[in-house]
Residue frames as qw, qx, qy, qz and C-alpha x, y, z in Angstrom:
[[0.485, -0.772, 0.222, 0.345, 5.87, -12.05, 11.49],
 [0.663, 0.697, -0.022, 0.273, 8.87, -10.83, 9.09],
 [0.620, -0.011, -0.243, 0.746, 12.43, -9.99, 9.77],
 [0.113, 0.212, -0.146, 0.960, 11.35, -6.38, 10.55],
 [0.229, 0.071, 0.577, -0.781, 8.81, -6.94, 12.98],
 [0.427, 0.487, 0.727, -0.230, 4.52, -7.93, 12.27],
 [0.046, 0.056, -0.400, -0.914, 2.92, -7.38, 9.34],
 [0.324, 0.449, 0.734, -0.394, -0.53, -6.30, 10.06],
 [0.038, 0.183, -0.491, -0.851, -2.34, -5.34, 6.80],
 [0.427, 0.427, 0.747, -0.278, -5.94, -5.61, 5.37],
 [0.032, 0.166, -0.623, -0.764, -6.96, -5.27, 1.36],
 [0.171, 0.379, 0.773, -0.480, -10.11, -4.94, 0.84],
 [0.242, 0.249, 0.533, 0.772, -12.49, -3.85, -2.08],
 [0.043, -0.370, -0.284, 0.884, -13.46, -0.40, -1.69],
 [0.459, 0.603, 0.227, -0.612, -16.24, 0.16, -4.11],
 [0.808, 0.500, 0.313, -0.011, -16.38, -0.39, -7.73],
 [0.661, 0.603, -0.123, 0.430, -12.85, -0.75, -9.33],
 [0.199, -0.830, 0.336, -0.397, -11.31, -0.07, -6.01],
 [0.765, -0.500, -0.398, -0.071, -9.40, -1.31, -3.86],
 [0.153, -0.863, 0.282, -0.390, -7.99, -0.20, -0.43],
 [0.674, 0.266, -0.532, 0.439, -4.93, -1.28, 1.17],
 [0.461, -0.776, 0.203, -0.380, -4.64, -0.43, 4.98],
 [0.651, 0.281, -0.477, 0.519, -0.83, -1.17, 6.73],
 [0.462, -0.839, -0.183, -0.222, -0.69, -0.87, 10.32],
 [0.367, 0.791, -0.415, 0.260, 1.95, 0.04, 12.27],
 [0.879, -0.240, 0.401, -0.097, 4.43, -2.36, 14.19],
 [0.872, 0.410, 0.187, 0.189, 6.34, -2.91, 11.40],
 [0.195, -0.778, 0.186, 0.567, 9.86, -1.47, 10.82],
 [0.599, 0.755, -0.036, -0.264, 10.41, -0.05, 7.60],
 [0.844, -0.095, 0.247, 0.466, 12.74, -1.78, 5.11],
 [0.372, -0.383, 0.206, 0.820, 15.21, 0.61, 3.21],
 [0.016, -0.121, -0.633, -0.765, 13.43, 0.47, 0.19],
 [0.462, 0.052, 0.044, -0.884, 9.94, 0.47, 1.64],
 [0.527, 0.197, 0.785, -0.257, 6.84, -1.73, 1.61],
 [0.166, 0.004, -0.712, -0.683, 5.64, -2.70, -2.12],
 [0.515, 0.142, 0.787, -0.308, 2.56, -2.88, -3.00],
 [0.187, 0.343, -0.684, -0.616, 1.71, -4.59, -6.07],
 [0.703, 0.213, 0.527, -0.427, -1.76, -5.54, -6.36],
 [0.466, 0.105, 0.822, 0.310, -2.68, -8.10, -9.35],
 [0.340, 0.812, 0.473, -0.035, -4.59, -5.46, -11.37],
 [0.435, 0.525, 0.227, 0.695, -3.62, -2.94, -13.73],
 [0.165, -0.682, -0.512, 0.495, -3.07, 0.14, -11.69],
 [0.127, 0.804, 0.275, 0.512, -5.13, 4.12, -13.35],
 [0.083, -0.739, 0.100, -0.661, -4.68, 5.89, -9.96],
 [0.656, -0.385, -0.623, 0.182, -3.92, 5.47, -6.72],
 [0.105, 0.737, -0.250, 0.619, -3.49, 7.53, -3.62],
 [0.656, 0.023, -0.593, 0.467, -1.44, 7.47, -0.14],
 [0.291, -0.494, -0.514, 0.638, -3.20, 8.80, 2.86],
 [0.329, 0.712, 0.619, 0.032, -5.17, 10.58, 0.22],
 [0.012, -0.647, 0.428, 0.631, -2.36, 12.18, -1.63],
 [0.870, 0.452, -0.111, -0.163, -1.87, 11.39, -4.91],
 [0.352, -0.712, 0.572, 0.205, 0.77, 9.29, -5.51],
 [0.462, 0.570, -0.529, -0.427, 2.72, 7.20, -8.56],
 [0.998, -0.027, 0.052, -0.017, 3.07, 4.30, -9.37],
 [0.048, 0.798, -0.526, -0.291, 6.78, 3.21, -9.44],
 [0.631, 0.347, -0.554, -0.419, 8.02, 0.60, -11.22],
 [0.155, 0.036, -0.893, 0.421, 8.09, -1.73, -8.08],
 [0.221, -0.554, -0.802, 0.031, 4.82, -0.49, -7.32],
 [0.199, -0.821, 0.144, -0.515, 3.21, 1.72, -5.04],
 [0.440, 0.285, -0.617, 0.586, 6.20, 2.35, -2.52],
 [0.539, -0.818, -0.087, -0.180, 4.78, 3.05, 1.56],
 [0.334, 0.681, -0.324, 0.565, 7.47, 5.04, 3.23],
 [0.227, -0.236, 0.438, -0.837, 5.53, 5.53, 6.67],
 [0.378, -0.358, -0.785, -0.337, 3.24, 4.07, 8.95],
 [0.485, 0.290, 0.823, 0.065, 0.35, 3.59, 9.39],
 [0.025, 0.357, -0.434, -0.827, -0.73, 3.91, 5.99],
 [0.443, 0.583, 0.549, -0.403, -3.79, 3.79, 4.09],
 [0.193, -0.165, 0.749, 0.612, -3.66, 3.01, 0.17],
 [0.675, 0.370, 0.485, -0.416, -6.70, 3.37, -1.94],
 [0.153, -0.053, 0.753, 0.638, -6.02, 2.05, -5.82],
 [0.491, 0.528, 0.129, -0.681, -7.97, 2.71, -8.79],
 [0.339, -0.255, 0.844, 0.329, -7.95, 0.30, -11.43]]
């Protein structure tokens, strides 16, 4: 539990040099969004199988639920 309601989430390696991030919903978004910042170096990642950037906080999740897959 978190000041803005459950955080259900599961990380989870998704094949070789992957891994996927899945953020369920239940959760109200904070202003800035949900960081993730996995411990690896991130090449590519995408957001409900968009691409999407890294920013310098991470990757940002706007919306749930949400499905992350990194590429590293």
């Amino acid at each position: 539990r978190t000041h803005y309601g459950p955080l259900a989430y599961s990380m989870r390696a998704a094949g070789p040099r992957r891994i996927e991030v899945a953020i369920e919903p239940g959760l109200e978004i904070p202003r800035g969004g949900i960081v993730i910042e996995p411990p690896v170096a991130i090449r590519a990642a995408t957001l409900d199988g968009a691409p999407v950037q890294r920013s310098l906080r991470g990757i940002v999740v706007h919306a749930l639920p949400a499905r992350v897959l990194i590429k590293y």
